[in-house]
Every structure is written in structure tokens, then in C-alpha cells.
C-alpha positions as CSV (number, residue, x, y, z in Angstrom):
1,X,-23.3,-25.5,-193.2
2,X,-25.1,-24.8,-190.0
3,X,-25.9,-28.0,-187.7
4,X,-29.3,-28.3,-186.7
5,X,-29.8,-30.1,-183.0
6,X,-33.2,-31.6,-182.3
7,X,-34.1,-31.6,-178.3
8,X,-37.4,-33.8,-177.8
9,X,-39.2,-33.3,-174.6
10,X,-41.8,-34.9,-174.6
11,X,-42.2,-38.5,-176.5
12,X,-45.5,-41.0,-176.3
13,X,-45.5,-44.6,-177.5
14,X,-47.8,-47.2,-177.8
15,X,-45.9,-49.9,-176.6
16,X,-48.2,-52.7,-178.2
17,X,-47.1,-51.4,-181.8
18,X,-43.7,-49.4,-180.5
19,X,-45.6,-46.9,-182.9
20,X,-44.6,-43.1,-181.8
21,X,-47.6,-41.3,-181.5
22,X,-46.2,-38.0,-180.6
23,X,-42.9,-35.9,-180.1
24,X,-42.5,-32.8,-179.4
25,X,-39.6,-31.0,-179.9
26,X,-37.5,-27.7,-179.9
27,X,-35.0,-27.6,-182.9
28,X,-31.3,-25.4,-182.5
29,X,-29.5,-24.2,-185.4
30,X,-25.9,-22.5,-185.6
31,X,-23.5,-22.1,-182.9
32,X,-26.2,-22.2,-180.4
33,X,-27.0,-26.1,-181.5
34,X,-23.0,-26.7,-180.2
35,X,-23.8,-25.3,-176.6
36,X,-24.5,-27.7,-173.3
37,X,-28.0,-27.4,-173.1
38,X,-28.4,-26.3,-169.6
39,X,-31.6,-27.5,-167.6
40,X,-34.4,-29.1,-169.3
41,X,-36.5,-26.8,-171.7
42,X,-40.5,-27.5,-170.3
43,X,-43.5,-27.3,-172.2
44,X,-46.9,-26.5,-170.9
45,X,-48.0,-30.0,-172.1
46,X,-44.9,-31.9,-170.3
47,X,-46.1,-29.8,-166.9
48,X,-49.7,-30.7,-167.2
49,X,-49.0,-34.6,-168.3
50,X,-47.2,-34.4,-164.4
51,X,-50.1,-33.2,-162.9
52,X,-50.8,-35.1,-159.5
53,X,-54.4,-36.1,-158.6
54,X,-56.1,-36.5,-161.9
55,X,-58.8,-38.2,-162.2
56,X,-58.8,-41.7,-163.8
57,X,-54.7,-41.1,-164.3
58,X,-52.3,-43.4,-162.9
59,X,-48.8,-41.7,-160.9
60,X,-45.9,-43.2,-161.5
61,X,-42.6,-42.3,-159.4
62,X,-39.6,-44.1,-158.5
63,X,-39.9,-46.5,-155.3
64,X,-38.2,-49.5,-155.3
65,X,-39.5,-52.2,-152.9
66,X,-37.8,-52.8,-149.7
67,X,-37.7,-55.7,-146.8
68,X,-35.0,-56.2,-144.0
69,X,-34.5,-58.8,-141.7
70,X,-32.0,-59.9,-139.1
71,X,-29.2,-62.1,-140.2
72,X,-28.2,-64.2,-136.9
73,X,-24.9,-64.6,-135.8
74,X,-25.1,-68.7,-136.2
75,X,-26.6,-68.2,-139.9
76,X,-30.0,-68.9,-141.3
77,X,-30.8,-71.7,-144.4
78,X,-34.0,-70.1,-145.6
79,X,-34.4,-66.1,-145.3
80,X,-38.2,-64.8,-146.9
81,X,-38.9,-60.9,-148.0
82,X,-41.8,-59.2,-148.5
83,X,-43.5,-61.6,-146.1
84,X,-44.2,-60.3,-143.6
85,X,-44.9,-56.5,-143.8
86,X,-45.4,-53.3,-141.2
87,X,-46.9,-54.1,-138.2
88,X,-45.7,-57.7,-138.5
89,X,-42.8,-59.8,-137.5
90,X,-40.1,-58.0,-135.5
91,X,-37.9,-55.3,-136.7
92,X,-34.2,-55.4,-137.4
93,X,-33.5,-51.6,-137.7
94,X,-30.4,-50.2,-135.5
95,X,-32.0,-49.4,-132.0
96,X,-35.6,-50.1,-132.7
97,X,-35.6,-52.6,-129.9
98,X,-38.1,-56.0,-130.1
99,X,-40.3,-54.3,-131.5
100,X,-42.8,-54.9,-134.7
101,X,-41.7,-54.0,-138.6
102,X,-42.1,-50.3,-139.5
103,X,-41.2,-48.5,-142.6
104,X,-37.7,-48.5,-141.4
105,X,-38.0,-52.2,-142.0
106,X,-40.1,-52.4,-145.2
107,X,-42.4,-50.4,-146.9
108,X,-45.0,-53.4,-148.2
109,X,-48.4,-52.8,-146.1
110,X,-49.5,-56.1,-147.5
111,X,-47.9,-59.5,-147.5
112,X,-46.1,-60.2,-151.2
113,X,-48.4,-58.1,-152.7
114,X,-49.1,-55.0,-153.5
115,X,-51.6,-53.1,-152.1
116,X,-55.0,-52.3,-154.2
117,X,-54.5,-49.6,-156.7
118,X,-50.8,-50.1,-157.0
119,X,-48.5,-51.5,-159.2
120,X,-44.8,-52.2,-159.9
121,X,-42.5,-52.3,-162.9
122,X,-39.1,-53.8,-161.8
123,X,-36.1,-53.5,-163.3
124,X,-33.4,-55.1,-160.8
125,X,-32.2,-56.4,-157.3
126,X,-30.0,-55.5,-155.1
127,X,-29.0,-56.9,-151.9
128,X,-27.5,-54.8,-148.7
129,X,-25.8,-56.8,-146.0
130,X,-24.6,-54.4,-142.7
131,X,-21.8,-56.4,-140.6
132,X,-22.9,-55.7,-136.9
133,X,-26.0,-53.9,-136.9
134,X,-29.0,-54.8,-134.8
135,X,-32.3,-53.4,-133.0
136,X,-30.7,-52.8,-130.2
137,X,-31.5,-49.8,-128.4
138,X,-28.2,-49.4,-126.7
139,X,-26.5,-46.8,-128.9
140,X,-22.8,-48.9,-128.8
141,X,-24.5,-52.3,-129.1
142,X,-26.9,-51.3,-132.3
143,X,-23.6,-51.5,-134.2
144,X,-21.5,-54.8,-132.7
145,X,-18.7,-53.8,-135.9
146,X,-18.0,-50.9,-137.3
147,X,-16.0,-49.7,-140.0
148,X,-13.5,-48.1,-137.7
149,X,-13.4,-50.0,-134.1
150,X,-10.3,-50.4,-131.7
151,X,-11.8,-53.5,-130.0
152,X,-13.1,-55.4,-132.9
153,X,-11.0,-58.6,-134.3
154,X,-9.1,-58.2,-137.2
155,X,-11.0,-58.2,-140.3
156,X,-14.2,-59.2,-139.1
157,X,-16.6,-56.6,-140.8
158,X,-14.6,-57.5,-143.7
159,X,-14.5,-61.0,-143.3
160,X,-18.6,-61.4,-142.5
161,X,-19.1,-59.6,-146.1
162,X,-16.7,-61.9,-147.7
163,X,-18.6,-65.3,-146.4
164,X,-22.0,-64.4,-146.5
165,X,-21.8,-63.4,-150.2
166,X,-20.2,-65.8,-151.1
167,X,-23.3,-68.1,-150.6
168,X,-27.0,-68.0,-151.1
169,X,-29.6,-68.0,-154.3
170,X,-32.1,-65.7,-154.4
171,X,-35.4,-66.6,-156.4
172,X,-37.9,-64.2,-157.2
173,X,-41.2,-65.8,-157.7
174,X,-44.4,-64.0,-159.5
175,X,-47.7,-66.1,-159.3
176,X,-47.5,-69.9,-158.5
177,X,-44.5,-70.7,-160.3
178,X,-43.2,-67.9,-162.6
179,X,-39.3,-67.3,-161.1
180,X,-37.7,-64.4,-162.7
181,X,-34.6,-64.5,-160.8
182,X,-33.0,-67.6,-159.7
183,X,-29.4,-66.5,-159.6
184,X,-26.0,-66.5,-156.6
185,X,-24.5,-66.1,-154.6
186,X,-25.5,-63.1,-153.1
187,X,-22.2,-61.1,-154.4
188,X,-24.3,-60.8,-157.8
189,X,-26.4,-58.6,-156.2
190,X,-24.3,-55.4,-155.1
191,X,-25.5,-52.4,-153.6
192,X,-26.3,-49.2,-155.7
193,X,-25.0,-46.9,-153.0
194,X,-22.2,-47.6,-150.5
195,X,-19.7,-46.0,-148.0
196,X,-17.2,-43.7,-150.0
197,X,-14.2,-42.7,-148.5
198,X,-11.0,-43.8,-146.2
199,X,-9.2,-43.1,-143.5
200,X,-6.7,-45.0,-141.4
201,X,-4.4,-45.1,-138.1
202,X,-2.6,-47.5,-136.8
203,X,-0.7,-48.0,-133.2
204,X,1.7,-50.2,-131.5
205,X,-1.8,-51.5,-129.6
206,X,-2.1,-55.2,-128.9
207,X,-3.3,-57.8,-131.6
208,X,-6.8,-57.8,-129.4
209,X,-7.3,-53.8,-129.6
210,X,-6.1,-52.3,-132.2
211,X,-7.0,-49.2,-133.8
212,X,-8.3,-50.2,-137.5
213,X,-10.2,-49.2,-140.1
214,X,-11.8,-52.1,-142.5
215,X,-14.4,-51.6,-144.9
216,X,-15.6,-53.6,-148.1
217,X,-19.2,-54.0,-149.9
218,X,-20.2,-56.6,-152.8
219,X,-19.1,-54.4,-156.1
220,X,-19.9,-54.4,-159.7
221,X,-22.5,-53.9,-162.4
222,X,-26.4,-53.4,-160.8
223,X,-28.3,-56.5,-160.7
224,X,-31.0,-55.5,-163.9
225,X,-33.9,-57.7,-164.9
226,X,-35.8,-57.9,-168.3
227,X,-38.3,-55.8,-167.0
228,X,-41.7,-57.0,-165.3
229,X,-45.1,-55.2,-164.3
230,X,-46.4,-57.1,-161.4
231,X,-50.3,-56.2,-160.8
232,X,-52.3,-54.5,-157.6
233,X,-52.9,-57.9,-155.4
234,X,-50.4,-59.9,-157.3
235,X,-48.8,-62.7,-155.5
236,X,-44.7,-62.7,-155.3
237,X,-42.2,-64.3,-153.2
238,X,-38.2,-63.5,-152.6
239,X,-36.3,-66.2,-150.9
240,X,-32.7,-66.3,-150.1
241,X,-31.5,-69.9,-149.8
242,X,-28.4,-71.5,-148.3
243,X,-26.7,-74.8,-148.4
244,X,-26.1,-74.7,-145.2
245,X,-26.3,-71.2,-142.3
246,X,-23.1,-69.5,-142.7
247,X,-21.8,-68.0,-139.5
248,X,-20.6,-64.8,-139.3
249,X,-16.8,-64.6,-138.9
250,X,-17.4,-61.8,-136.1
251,X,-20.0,-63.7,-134.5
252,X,-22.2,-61.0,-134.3
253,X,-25.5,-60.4,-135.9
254,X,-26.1,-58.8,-139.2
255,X,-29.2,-57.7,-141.2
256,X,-29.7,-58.3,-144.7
257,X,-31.8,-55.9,-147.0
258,X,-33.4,-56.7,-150.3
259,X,-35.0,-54.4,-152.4
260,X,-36.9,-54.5,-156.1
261,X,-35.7,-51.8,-157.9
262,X,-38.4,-50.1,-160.1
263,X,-41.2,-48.1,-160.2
264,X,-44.4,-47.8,-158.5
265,X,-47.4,-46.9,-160.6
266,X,-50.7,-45.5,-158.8
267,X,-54.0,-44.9,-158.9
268,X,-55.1,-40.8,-158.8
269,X,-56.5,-40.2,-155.3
């Protein structure tokens, strides 16, 4: 008996009555059906339903929300994203200098909201915390620790990841009062993406220079939310939330990233 393997590629749903209102398909039989499939198989209609610039059709692409702000050496209680956005408040990116946020910093045009004739479907958090780095424009001071450093104490890059997530709650506000995240510490929230690979030396150097390489980053499963569709001009806050300011160990400054991951629907232009 031959085995039959059905590739569908391209599906549409109404979502209201999770009806399927069309699927189209290319059907294998035999030995062929057993194969890897190789690249995606497109369809005229699959190309034309990603046609950019149609009128009265909305864009959809995946762009999750970002904001970055300083994390001070003597700790912050309260730390608010998405408040202030470009051209606003003063940017934290490695060697920008005192200068105003760009998209380096965030990429919200509008404070906590979304600009008209965009939209956002979120579908988690994450939260990036960088040991050392300021806005600096001196190209050895931008980066106060690095992974690999002769003249940093022991442990500090290390050590500054350790304390700061182990404290904090993060609550995601839509509207006046909807929260849909109120969760900590900060160590919930790892970063997607982070440094892979090692190295290290080691010398007879003295306890106050010595050659090291120390790396860590919060780890485990993404941060994912039960979807939610926040509207062009919608109000929404994200605040990180202390006991008390936590120091860094290093007592250098940090800066702290949060981003929404999701995607950004659009209006055709």
C-alpha cells in the first residue's frame, strides 16, 4: 500500500468560528511521499496573498517591541519602558554619548502606544541585562566589564547578572488596569539569543589583574503569553519594580532591555 502525504500551503481560518475556510494543498504518493521535502512548494495564490502595498490590506511581519534604559551602578526601585520613545529621554546605547533615544534605544515613535495604523499581537517577554555597558563614547569605557577582562574583579559580570535577576516584577499593563504579566524576578524572563561559545586562560597574575573569562545570562524556557492584540493608539505600560535598588556587584553601570515579542500588523501605504 502506497502512503499518501498531504503538504498544505496555504490555510485561512475564521477565527470567530475556528471554521477553515480554505486549504490548499499538494498531495505525494509512493516513495516520493517518504522524501524530506526540500524548500517550501509556492503557489501563485500564497505569492499574491504576500503582496506589499495593497490597498485596504493590512502587513503583518515579525517585530517585537523594544525599549532600553540605563541600569545605574547604585540600583533603581522603579524602571518604566516604552515611555519615553525616540527623540526623548537619553540614550543608553554603548558609545552614543548623552545624547536623546534613537532606534538603537527603542523603536516606539509614540509614548506606550502604538502609532496610528499599527497594531501588535504579542506573544512573550524577554528581558536583556548587559553587565558594564554604557553611552559612553570612549571605546574602553562603553564596556566597564567584559566577558574576558584582565583588570576586572573576580566574577563581577557574573555576579551583577546573578543579583539583578534575582529581583524585580515586571507588570505589563493594557488600558487603565488590564495587567497581563505580573510575574519575577527578572530571571523568568531570559533572553532568546545569547553569547555562545568559550574560551579561557589563566596566569600566575595577581588576584587584582587576572586574566579571566566569565560569562552567564538568565536561561530557560521563553517567557510566552496567552496571546494579546493591542490596538493603533492603545494605551500600555511595562514597569520593572524592586523592593529595594540592587547594586551592582561590579559597581559599574548596566542597561536593561525589554522587548514584546510579537508581531506588528500594518496598514497598506
Amino acid at each position: 500500500m502506497s502512503k499518501l502525504t498531504k503538504v498544505i500551503v496555504l490555510g485561512v481560518i475564521d477565527w470567530a468560528s475556528l471554521k477553515v475556510e480554505r486549504a490548499d494543498a499538494i498531495e505525494y504518493e509512493g516513495p516520493v511521499a517518504q522524501c524530506g521535502m526540500g524548500r517550501p512548494i509556492l503557489t501563485p495564490d500564497y505569492i499574491a496573498s504576500h503582496t506589499v502595498g495593497v490597498p485596504g490590506q493590512k502587513d503583518v511581519i515579525w517585530s517585537p517591541l523594544y525599549d532600553a534604559a540605563a541600569y545605574p551602578s547604585a540600583g533603581q526601585q522603579v524602571f518604566n519602558f516604552f515611555s519615553l520613545p525616540q527623540g526623548q529621554g537619553t540614550s543608553s546605547s554603548p558609545g552614543a554619548g548623552t545624547v536623546a533615544k534613537s532606534i538603537l534605544d527603542t523603536n516606539l515613535v509614540t509614548n506606550n502606544q502604538l502609532s496610528l495604523g499599527n497594531e501588535f499581537y504579542a506573544i512573550g517577554s524577554e528581558t536583556l541585562f548587559f553587565p558594564g555597558v554604557n553611552n559612553s563614547t570612549s571605546t574602553t569605557a562603553a564596556f566597564g566589564i567584559e566577558p574576558g577582562l584582565s583588570n576586572s574583579s573576580i566574577g563581577a559580570f557574573i555576579n551583577d547578572i546573578y543579583n539583578v535577576g534575582n529581583g524585580g516584577i515586571k507588570v505589563l499593563t493594557v488600558g487603565t488596569d488590564r495587567k497581563y504579566i505580573q510575574d519575577g524576578p527578572l530571571n523568568l524572563f531570559p533572553p532568546a539569543t545569547r553569547l555562545a561559545g568559550f574560551a579561557a586562560i589563566a596566569t600566575g597574575a595577581t588576584a587584582t589583574a587576572t586574566p579571566q573569562t566569565q560569562y552567564a545570562a538568565w536561561s530557560g524556557e521563553p517567557y510566552t503569553l496567552v496571546p494579546i492584540y493591542i490596538q493603533s493608539t492603545q494605551q500600555f505600560t511595562l514597569a520593572i519594580t524592586f523592593a529595594a535598588a540592587i547594586p551592582t556587584p561590579s559597581t559599574t553601570i548596566g542597561r536593561l532591555v525589554e522587548r514584546l515579542r510579537g508581531y506588528l500588523i500594518r496598514q497598506a501605504t
